[in-house]
N, C-alpha and C positions, 0 to 999 in steps of 0.2 A: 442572520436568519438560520444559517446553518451551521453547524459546529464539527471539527473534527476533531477527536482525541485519540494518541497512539499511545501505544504502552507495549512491555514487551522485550525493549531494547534493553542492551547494555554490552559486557564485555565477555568474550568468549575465546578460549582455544582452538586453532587450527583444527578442523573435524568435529566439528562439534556444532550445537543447533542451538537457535533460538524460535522461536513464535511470536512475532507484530500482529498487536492486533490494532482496528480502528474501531471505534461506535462514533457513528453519524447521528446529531440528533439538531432538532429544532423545526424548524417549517419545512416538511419534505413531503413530497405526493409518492415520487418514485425517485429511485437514481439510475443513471440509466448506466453506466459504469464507474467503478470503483476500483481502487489498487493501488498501488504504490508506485516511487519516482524513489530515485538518491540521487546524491550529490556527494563524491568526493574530494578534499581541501584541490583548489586549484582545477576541476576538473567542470564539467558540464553537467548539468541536472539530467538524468536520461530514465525512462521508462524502463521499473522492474519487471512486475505484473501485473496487469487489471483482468478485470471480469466483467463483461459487458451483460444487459438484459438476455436470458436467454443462456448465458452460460459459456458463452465466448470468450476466450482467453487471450491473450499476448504476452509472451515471456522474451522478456532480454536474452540472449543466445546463449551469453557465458553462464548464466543462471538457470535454462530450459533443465531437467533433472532433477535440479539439486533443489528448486523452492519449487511450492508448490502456493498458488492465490483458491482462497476458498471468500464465499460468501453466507450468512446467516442471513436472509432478507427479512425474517421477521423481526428480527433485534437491528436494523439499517448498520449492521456490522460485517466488517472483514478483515481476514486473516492470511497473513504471512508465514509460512513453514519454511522454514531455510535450515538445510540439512548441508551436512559438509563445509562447513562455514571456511571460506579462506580469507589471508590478508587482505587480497582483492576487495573483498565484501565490504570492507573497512569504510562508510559513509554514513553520512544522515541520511535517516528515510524518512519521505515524506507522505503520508498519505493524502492521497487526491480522488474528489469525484467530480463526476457533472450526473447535476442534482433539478430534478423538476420540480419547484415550490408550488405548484398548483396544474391540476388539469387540462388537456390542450394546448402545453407550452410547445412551441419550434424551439426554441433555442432551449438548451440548460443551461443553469448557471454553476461556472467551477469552483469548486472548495479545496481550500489546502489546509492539514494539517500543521501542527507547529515544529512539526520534524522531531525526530527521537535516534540518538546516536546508537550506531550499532560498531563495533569493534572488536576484531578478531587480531588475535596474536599471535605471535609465531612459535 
């Protein structure tokens, strides 16, 4: 019902920036937040940034600074600014929402993207 597509990624030098983006599309009323997750080889999935209704943020610690999560709600699209890029950064990101398919929902339903590799080099 709902689709997520990234783009954006790929390979970059130590200090240096990319821009993820996602466009949300298919059966959606609202989303009620949106952002990104990675995944380093061997390591844990864990929360970059999201942006909730209303414009509420959450940024991973080692990353507060340096990326910034923006939202287009008219286009059901979000963006990734990652400025300073280090090895660290080195993972798949994946884009994720919780998504309302219709009016007067309780729950939302969550969507993942198909992950888009980002890598920084030394």
């Amino acid at each position: 019902q709902v689709q997520l597509v990234e783009s954006g990624g790929g390979l970059v030098q130590a200090g240096g920036s990319l821009r993820l983006s996602c466009a949300a599309s298919g059966t959606i009323f609202s989303i009620r937040t949106i952002g990104w997750y990675r995944q380093a080889p061997g390591k844990h999935r864990e929360l970059v940034a999201t942006e909730a209704t209303g414009g509420r943020t959450n940024y991973l610690d080692s990353v507060r600074g340096r990326f910034v999560v923006s939202r287009d709600n008219a286009k059901n699209t979000v963006y990734l600014q990652m400025n300073n890029l280090q090895p660290e950064d080195t993972a798949i990101y994946y884009c994720y929402a919780d998504v309302d398919i219709a009016p007067l929902t309780w729950v939302p339903s969550p969507y993942w993207g198909q992950g888009i590799q980002v890598t920084v080099s030394s």
